[in-house]
PDB file of N, CA, C, O and CB in Angstrom:
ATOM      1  N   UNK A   1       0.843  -1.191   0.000  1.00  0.00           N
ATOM      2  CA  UNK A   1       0.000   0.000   0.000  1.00  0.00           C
ATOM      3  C   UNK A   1       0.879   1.242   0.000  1.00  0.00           C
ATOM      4  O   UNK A   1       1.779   1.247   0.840  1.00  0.00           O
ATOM      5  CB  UNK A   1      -0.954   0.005   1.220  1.00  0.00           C
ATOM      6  N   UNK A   2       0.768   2.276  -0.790  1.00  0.00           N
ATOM      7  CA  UNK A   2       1.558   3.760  -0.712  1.00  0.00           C
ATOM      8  C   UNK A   2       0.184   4.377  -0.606  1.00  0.00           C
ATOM      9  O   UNK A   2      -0.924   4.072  -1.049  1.00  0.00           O
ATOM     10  CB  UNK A   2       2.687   4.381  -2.197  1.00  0.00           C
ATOM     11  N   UNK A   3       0.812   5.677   0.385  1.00  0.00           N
ATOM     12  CA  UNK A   3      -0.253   6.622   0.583  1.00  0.00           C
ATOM     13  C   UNK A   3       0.463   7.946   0.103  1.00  0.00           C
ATOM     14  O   UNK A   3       1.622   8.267   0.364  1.00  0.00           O
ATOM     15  CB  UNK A   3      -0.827   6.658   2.170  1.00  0.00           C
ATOM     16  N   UNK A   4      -0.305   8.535  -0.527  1.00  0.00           N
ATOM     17  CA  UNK A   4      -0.076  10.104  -0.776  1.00  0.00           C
ATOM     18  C   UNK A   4       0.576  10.688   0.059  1.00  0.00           C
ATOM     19  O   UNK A   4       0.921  10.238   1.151  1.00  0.00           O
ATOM     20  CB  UNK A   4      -1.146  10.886  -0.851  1.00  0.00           C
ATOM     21  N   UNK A   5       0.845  11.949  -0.471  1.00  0.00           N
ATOM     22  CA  UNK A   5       0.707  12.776  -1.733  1.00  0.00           C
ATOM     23  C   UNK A   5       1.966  12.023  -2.295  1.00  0.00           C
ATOM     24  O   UNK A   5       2.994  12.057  -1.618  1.00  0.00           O
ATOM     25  CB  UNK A   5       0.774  14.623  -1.600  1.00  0.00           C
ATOM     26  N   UNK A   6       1.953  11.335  -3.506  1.00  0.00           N
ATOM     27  CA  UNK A   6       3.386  10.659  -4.214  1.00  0.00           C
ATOM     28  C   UNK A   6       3.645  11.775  -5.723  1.00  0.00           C
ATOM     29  O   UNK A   6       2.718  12.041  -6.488  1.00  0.00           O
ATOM     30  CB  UNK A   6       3.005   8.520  -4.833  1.00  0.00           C
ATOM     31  N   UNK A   7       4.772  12.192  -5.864  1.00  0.00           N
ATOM     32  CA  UNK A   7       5.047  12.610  -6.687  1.00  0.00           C
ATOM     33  C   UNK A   7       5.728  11.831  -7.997  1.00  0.00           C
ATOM     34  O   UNK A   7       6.955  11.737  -7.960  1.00  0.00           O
ATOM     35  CB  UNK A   7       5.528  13.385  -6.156  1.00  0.00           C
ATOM     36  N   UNK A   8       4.901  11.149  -9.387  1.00  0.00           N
ATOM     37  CA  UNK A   8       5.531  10.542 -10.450  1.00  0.00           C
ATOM     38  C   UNK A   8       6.667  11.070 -11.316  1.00  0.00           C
ATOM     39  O   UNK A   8       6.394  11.973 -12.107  1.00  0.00           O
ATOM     40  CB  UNK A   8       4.640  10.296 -11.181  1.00  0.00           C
ATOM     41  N   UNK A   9       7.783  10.651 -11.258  1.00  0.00           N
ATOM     42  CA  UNK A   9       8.316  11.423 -12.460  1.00  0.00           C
ATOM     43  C   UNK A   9       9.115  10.437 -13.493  1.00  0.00           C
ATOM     44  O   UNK A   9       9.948  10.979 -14.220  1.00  0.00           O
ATOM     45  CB  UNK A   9       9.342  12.632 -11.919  1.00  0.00           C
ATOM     46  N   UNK A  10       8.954   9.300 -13.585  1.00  0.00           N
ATOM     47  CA  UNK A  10       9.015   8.404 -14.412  1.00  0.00           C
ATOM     48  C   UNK A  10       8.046   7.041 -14.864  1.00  0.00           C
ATOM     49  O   UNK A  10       6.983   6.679 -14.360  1.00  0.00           O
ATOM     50  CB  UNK A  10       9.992   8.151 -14.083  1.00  0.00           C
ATOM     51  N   UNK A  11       8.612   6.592 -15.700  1.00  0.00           N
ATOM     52  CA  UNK A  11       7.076   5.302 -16.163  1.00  0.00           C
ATOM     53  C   UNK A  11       7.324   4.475 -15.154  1.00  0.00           C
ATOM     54  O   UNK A  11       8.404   3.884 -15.159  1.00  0.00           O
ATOM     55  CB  UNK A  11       7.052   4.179 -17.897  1.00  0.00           C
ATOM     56  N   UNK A  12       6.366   4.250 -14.054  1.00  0.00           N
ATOM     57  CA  UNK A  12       6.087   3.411 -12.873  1.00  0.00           C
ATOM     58  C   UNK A  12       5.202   2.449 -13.139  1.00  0.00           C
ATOM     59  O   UNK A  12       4.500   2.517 -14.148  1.00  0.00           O
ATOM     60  CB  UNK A  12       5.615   4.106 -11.780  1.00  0.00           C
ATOM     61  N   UNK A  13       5.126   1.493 -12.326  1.00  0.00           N
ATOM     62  CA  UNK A  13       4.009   0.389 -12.246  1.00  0.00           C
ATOM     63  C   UNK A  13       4.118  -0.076 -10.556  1.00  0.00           C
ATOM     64  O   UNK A  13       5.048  -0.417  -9.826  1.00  0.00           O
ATOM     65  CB  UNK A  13       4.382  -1.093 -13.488  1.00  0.00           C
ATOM     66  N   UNK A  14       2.828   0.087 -10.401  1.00  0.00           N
ATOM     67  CA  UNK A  14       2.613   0.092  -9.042  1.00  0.00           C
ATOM     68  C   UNK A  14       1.734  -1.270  -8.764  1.00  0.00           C
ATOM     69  O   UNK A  14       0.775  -1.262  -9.536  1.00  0.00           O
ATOM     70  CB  UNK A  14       1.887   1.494  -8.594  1.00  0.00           C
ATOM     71  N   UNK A  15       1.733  -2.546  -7.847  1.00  0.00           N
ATOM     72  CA  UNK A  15       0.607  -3.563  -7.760  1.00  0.00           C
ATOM     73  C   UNK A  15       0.687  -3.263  -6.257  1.00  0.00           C
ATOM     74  O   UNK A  15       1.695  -3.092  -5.571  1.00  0.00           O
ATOM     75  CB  UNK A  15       0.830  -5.292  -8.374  1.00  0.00           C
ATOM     76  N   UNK A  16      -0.597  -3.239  -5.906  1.00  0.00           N
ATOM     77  CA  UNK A  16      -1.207  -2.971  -4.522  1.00  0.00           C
ATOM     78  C   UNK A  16      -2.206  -1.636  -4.588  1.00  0.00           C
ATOM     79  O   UNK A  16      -2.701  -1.076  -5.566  1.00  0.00           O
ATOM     80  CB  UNK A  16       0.073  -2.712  -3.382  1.00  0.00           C
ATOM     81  N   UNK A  17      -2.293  -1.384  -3.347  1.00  0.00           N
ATOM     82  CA  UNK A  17      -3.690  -0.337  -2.858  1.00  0.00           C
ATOM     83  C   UNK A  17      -2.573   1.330  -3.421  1.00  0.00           C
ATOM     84  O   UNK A  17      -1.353   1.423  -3.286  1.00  0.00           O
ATOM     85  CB  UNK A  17      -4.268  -0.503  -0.237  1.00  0.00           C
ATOM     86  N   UNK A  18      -3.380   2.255  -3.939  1.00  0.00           N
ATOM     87  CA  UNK A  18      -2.903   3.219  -3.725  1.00  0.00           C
ATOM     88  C   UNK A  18      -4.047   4.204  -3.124  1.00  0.00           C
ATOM     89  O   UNK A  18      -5.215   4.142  -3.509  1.00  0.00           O
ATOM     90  CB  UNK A  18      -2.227   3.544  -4.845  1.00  0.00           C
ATOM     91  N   UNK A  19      -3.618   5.065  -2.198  1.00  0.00           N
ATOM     92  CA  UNK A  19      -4.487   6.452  -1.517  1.00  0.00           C
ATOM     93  C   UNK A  19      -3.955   7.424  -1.664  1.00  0.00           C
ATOM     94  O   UNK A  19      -2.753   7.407  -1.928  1.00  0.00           O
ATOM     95  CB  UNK A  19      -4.764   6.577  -0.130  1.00  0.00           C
ATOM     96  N   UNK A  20      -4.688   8.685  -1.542  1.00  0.00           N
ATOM     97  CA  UNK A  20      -4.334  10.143  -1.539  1.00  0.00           C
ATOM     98  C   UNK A  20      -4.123  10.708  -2.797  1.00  0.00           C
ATOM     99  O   UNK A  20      -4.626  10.206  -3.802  1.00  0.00           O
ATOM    100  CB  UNK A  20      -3.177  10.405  -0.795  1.00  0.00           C
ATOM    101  N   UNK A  21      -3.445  11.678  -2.831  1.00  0.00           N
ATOM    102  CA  UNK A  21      -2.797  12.655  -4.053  1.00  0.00           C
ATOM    103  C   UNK A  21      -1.727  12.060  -4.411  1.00  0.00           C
ATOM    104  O   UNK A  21      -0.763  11.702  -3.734  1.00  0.00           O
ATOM    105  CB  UNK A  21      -2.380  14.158  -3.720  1.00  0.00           C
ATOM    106  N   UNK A  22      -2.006  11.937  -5.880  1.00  0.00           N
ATOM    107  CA  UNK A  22      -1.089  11.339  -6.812  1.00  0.00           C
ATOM    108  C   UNK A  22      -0.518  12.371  -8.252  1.00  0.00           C
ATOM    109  O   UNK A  22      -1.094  12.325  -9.339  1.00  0.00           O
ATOM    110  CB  UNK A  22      -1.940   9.982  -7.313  1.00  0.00           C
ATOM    111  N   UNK A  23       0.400  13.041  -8.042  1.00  0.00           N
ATOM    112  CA  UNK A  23       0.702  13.932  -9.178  1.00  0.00           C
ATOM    113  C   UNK A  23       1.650  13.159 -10.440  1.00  0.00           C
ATOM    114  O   UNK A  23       2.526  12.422  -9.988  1.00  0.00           O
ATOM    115  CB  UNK A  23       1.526  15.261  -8.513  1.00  0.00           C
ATOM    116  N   UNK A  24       1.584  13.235 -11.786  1.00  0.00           N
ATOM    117  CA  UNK A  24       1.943  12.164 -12.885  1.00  0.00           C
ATOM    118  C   UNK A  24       2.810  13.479 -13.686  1.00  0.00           C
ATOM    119  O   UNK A  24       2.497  14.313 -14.535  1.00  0.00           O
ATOM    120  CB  UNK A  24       0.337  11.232 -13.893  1.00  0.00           C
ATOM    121  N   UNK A  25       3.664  13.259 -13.158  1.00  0.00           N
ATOM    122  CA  UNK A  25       4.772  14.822 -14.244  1.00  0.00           C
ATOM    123  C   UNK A  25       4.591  14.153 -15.592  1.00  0.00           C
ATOM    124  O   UNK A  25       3.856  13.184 -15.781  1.00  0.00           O
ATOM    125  CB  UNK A  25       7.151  15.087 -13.864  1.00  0.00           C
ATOM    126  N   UNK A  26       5.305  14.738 -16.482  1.00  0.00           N
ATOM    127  CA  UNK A  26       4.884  15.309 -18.044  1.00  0.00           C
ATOM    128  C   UNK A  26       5.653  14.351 -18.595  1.00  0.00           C
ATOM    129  O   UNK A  26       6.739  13.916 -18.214  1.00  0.00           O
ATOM    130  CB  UNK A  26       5.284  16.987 -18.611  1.00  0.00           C
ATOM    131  N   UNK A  27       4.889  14.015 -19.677  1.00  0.00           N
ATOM    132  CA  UNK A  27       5.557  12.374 -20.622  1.00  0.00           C
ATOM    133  C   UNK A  27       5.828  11.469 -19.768  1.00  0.00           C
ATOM    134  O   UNK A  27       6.841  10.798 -19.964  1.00  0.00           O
ATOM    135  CB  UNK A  27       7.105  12.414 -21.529  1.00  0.00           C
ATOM    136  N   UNK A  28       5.040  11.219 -18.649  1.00  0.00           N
ATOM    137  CA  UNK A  28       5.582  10.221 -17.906  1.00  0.00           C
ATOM    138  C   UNK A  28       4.123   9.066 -17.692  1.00  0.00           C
ATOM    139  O   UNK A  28       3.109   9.704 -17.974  1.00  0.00           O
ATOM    140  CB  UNK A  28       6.303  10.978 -16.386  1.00  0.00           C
ATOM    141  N   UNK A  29       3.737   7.441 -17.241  1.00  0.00           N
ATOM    142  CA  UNK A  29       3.071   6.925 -17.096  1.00  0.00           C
ATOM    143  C   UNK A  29       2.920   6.438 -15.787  1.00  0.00           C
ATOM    144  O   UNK A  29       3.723   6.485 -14.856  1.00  0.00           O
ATOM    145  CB  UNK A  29       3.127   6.400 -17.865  1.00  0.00           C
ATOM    146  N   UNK A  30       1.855   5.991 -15.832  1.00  0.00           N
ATOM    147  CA  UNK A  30       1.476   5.548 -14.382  1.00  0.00           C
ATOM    148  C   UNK A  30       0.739   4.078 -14.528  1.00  0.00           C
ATOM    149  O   UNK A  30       0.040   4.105 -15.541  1.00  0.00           O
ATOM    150  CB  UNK A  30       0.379   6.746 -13.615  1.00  0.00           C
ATOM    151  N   UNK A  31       0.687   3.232 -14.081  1.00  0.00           N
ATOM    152  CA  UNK A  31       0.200   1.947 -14.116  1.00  0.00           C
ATOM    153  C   UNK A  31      -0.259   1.548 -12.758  1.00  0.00           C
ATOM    154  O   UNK A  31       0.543   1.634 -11.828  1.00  0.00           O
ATOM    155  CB  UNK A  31       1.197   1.037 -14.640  1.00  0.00           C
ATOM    156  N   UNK A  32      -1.508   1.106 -12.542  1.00  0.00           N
ATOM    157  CA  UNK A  32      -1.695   0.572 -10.888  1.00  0.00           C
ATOM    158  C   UNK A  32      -2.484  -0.530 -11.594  1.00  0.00           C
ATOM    159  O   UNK A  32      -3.234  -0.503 -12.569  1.00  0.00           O
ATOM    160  CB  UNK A  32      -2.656   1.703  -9.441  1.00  0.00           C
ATOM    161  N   UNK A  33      -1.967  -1.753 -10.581  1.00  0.00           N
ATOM    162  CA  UNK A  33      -2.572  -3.118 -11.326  1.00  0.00           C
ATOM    163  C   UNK A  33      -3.536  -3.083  -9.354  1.00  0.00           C
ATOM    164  O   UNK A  33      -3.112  -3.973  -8.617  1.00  0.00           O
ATOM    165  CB  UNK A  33      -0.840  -5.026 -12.035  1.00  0.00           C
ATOM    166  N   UNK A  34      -4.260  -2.474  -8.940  1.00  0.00           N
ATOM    167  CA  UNK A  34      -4.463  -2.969  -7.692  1.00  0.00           C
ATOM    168  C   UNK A  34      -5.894  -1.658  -7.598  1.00  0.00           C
ATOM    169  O   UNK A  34      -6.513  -1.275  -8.591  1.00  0.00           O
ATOM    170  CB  UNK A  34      -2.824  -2.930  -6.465  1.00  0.00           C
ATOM    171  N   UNK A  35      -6.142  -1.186  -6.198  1.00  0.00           N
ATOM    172  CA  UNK A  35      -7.097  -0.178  -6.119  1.00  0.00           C
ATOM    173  C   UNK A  35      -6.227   1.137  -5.858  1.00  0.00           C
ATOM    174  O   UNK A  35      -5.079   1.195  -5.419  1.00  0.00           O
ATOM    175  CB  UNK A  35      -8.203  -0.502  -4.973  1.00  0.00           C
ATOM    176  N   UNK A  36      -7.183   2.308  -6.292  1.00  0.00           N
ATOM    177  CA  UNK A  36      -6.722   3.656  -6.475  1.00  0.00           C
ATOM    178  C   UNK A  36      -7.636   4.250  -5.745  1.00  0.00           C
ATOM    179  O   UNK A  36      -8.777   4.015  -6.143  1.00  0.00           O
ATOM    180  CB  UNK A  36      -6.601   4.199  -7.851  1.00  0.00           C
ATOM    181  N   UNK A  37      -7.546   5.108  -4.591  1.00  0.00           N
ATOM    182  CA  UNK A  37      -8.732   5.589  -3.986  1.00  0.00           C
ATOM    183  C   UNK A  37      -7.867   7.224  -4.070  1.00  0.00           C
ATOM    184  O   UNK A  37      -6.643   7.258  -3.939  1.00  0.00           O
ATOM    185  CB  UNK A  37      -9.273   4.732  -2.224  1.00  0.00           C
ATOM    186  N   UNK A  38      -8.660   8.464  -4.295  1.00  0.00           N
ATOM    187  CA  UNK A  38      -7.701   9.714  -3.951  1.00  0.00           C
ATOM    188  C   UNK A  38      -7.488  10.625  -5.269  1.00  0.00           C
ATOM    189  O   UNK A  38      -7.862  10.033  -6.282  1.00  0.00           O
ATOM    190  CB  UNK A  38      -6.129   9.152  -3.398  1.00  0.00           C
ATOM    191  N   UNK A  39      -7.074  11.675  -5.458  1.00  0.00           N
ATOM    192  CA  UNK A  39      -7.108  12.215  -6.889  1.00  0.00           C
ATOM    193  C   UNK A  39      -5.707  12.427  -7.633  1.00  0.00           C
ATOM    194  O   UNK A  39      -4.750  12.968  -7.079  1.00  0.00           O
ATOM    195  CB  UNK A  39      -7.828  13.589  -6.856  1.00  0.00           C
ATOM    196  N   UNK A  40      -5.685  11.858  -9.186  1.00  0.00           N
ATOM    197  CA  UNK A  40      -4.856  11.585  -9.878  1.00  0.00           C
ATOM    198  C   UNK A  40      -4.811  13.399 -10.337  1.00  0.00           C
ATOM    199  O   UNK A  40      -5.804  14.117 -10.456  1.00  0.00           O
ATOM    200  CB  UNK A  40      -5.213  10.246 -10.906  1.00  0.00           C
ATOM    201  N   UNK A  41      -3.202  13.857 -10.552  1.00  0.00           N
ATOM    202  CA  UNK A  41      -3.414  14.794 -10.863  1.00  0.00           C
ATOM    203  C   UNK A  41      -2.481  14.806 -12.348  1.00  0.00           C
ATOM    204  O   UNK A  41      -1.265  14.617 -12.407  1.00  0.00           O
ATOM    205  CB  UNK A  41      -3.229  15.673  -9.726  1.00  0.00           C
ATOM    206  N   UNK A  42      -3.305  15.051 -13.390  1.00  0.00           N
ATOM    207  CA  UNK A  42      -1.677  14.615 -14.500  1.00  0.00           C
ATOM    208  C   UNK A  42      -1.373  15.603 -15.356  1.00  0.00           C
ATOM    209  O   UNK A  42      -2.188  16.250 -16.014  1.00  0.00           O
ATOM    210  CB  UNK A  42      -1.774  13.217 -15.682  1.00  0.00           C
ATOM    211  N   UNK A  43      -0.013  15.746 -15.351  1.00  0.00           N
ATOM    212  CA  UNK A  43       0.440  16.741 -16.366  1.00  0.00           C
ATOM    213  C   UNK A  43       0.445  16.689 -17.957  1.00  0.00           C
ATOM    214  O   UNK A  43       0.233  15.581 -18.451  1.00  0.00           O
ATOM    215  CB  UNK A  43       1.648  16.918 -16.067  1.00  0.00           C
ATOM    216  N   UNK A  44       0.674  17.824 -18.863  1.00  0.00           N
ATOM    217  CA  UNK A  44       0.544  17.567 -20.268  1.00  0.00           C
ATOM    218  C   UNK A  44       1.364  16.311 -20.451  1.00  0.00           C
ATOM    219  O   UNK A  44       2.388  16.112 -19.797  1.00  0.00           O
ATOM    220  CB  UNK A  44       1.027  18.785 -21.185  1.00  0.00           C
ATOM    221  N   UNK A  45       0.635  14.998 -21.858  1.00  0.00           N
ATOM    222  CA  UNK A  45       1.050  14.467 -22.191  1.00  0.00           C
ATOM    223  C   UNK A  45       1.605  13.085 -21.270  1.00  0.00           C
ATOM    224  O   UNK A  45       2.257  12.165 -21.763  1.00  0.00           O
ATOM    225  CB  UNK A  45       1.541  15.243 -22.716  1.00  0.00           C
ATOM    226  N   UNK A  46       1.242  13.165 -20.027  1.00  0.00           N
ATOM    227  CA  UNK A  46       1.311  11.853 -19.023  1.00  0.00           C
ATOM    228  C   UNK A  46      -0.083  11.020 -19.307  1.00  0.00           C
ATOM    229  O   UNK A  46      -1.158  11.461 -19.713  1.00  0.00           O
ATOM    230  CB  UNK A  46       1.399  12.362 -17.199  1.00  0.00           C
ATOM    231  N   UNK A  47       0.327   9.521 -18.922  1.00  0.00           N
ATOM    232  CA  UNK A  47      -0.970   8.638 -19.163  1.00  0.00           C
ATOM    233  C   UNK A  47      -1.143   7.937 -17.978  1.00  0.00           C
ATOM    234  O   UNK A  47      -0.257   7.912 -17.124  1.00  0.00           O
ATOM    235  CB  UNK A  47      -0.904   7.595 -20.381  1.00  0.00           C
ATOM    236  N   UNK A  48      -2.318   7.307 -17.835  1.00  0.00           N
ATOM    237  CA  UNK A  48      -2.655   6.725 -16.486  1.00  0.00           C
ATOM    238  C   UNK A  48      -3.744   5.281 -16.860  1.00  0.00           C
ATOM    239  O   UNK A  48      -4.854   5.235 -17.390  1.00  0.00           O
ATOM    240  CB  UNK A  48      -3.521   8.105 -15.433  1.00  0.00           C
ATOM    241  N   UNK A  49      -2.972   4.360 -16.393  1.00  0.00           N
ATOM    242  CA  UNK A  49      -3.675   2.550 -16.294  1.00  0.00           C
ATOM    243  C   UNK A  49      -4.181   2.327 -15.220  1.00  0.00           C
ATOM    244  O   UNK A  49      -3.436   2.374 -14.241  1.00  0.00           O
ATOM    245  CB  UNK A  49      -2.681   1.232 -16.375  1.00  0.00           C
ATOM    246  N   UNK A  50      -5.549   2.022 -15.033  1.00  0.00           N
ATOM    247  CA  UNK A  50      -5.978   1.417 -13.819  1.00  0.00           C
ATOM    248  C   UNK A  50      -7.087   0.147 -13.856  1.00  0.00           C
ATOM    249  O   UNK A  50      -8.246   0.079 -13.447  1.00  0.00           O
ATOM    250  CB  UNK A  50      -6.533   2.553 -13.035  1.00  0.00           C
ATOM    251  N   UNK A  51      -6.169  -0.875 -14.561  1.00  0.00           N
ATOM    252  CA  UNK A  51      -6.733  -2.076 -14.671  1.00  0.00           C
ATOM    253  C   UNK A  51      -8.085  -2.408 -13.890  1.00  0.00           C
ATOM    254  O   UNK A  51      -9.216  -2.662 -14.303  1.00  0.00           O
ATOM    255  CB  UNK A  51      -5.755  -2.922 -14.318  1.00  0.00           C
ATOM    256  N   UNK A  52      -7.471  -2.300 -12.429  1.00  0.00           N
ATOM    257  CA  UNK A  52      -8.467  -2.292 -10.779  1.00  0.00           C
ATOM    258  C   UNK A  52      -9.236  -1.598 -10.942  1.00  0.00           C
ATOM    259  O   UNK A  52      -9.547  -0.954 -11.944  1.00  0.00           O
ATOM    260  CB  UNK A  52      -7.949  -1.828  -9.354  1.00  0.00           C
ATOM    261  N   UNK A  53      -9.773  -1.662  -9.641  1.00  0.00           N
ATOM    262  CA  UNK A  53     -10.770  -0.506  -8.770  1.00  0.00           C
ATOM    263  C   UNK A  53     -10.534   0.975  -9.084  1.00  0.00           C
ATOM    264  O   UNK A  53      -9.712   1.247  -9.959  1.00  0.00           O
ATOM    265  CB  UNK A  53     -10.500  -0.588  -7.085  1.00  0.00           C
ATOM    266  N   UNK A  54     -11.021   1.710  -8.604  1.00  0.00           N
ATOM    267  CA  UNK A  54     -10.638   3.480  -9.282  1.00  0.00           C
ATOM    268  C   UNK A  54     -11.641   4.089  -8.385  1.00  0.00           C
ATOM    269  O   UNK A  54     -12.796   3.867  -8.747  1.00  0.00           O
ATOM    270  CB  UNK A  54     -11.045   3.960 -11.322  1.00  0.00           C
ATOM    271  N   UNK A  55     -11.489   4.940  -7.098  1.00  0.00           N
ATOM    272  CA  UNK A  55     -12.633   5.584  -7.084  1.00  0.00           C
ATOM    273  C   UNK A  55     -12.060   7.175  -6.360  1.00  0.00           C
ATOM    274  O   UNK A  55     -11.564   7.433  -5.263  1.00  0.00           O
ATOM    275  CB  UNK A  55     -13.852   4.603  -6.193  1.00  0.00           C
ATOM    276  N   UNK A  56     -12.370   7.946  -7.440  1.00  0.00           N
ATOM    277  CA  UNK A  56     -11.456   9.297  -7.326  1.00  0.00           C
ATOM    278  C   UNK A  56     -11.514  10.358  -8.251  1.00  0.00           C
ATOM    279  O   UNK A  56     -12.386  10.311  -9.119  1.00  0.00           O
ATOM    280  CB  UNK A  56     -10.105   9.001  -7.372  1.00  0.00           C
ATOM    281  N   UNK A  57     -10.776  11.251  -8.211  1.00  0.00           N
ATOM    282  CA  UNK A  57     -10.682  12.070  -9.482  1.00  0.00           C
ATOM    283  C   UNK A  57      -9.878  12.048 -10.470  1.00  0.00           C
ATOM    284  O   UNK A  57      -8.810  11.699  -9.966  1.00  0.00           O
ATOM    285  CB  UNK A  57     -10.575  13.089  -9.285  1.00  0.00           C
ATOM    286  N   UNK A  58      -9.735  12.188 -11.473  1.00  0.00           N
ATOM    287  CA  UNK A  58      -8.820  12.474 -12.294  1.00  0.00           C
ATOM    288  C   UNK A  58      -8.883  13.857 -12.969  1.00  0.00           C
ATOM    289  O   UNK A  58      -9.851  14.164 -13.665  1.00  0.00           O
ATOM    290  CB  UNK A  58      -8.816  11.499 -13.144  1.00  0.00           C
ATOM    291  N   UNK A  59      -7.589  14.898 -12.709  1.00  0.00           N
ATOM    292  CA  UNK A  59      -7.844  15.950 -12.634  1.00  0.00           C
ATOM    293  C   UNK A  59      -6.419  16.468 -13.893  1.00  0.00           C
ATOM    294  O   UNK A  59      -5.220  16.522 -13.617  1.00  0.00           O
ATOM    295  CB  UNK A  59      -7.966  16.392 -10.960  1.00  0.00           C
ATOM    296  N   UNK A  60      -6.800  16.654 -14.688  1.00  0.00           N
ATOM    297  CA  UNK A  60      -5.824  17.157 -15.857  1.00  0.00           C
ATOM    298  C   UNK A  60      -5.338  18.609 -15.385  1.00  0.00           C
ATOM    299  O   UNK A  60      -6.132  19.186 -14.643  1.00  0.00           O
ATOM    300  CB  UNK A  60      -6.661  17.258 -17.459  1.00  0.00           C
ATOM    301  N   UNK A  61      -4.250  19.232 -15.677  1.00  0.00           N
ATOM    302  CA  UNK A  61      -3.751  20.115 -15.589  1.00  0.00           C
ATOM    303  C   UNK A  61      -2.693  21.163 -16.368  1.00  0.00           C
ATOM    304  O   UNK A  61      -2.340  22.206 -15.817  1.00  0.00           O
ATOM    305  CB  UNK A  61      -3.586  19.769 -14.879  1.00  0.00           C
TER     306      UNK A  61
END
């Protein structure tokens, strides 16, 4: 489990629970093979996988 606020700045892959604020810097990916509870925040040109559960925001910026 990781809890927020996590800052992304490369192509990650995460398996397990994630919570809180999640920021996704620019050209970069995000992968969660598990649950996402909390708001995704993503920069130009970042992408986001959430195979799992999802219950949150996703907030472009």
């Amino acid at each position: 489990m990781m809890t927020g606020p996590l800052d992304i700045i490369e192509n990650t892959d995460i398996s397990g629970m994630v919570t809180g604020k999640v920021r996704v810097g620019s050209n970069c990916q995000l992968r969660v093979s598990g649950m996402v509870t909390g708001k995704i925040y993503l920069a130009k040109g970042a992408e986001v996988d959430i195979p799992g559960m999802f219950n949150g925001k996703i907030i472009r910026r």
